[in-house]
LOKOL-512553 format. One record per residue (C-alpha): residue in three letters; residue number from 1; x, y, z. Coordinates in Angstrom, 1 decimal. Each point is the difference from the previous one (the first is absolute). Example, Ala and Ser with C-alpha at 12.3 -4.5 7.8 and 13.67 -1.06 7.14 Angstrom:
BEGIN
<resn = ALA	resi = 1	xx = 12.3	yy = -4.5	zz = 7.8>
<resn = SER	resi = 2	xx = 1.4	yy = 3.4	zz = -0.7>
END
This chain:
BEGIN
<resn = UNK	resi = 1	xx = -3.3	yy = 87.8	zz = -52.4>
<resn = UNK	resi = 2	xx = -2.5	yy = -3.2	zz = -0.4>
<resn = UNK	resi = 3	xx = 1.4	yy = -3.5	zz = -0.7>
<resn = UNK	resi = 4	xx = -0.3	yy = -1.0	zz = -3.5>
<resn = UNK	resi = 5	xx = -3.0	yy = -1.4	zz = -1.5>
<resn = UNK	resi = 6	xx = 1.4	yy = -2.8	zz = -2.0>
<resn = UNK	resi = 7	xx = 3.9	yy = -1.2	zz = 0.3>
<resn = UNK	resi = 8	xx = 1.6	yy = -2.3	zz = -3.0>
<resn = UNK	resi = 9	xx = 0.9	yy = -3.4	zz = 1.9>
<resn = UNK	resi = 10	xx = 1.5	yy = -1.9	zz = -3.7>
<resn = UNK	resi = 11	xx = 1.3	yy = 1.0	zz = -2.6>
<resn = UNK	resi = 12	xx = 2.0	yy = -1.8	zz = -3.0>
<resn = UNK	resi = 13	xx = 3.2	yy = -0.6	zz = -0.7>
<resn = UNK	resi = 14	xx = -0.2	yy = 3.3	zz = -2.9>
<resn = UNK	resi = 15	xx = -2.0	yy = 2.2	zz = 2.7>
<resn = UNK	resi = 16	xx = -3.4	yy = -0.7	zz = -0.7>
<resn = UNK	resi = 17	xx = -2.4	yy = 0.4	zz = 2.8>
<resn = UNK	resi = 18	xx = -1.9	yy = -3.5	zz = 0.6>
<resn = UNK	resi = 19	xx = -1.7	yy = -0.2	zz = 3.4>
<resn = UNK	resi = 20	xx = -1.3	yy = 3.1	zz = 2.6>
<resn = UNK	resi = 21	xx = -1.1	yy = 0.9	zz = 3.0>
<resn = UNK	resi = 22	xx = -2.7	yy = 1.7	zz = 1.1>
<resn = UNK	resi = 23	xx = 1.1	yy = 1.9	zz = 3.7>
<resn = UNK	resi = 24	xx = -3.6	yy = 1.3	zz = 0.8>
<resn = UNK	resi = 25	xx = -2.0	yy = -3.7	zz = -0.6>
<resn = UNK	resi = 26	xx = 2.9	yy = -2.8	zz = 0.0>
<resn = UNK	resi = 27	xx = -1.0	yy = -1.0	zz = -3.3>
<resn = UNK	resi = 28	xx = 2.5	yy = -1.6	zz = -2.3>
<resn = UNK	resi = 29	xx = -0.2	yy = -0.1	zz = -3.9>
<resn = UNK	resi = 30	xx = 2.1	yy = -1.0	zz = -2.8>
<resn = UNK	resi = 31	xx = 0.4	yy = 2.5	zz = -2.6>
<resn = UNK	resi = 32	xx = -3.6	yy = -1.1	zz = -2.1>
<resn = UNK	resi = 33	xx = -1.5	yy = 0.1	zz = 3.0>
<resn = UNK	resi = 34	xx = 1.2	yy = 4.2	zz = 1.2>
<resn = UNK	resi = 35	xx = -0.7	yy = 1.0	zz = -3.6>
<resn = UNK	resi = 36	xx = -3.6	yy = -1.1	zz = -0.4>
<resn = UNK	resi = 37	xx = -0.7	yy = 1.3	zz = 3.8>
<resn = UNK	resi = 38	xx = 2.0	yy = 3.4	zz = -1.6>
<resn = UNK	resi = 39	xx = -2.3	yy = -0.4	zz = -3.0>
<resn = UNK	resi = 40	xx = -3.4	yy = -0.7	zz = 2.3>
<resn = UNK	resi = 41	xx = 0.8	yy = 3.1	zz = 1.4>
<resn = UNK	resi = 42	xx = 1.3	yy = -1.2	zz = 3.6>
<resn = UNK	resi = 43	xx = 3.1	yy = 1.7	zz = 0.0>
<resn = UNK	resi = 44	xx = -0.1	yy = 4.1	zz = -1.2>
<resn = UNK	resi = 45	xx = 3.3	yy = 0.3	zz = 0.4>
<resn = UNK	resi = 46	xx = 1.3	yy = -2.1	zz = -2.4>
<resn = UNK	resi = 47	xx = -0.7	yy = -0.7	zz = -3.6>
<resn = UNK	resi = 48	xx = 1.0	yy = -2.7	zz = -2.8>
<resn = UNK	resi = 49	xx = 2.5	yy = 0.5	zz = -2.4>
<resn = UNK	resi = 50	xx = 1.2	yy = -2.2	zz = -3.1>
<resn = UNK	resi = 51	xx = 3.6	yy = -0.8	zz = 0.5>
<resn = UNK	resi = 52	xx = 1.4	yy = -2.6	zz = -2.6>
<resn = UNK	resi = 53	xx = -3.6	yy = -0.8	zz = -1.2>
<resn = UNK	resi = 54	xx = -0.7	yy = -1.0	zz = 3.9>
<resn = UNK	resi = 55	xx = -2.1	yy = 2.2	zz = 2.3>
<resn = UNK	resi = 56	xx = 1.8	yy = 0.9	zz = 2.6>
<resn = UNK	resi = 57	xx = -1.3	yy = 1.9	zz = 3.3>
<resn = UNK	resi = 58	xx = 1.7	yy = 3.3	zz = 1.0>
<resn = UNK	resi = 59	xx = -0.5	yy = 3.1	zz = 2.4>
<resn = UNK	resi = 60	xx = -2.1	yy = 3.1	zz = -0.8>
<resn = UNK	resi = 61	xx = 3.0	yy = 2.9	zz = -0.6>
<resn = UNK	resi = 62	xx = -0.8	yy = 2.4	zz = 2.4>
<resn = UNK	resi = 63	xx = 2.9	yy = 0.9	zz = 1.8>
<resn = UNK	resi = 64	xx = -0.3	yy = -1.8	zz = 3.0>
<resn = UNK	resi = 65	xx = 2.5	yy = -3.4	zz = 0.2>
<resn = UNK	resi = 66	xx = -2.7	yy = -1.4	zz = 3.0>
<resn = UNK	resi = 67	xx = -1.8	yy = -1.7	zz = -2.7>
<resn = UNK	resi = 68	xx = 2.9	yy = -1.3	zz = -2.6>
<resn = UNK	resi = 69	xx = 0.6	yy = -3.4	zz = -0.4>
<resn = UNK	resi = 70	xx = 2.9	yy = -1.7	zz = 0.9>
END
């Protein structure tokens, strides 16, 4: 099994995911940042979901926990 692509590295005091890691490149984004790279199309394996009116970035279901964040 690969390493992850991107790791969570913050999150909130409620949960929320704020800041990532990208394992293949060393890049570190905030949340804004991972959702318009998502949205740009840099990451396939993740999309953008509204949660609580903020878009939020989560893992492509597909079965496979290599990918989920956390």
């Amino acid at each position: 099994m690969g390493r992850k692509r991107v790791s969570v590295t913050s999150e909130s005091d409620s949960g929320r995911n704020l800041r990532f890691h990208d394992n293949y490149n060393g890049n570190k984004m905030t949340r804004t940042q991972f959702v318009h790279q998502i949205e740009c199309g840099n990451y396939s394996n993740y999309h953008v979901r509204k949660v609580n009116g903020v878009k939020t970035p989560v893992s492509n279901p597909d079965g496979t926990k290599n990918n989920n964040l956390d």
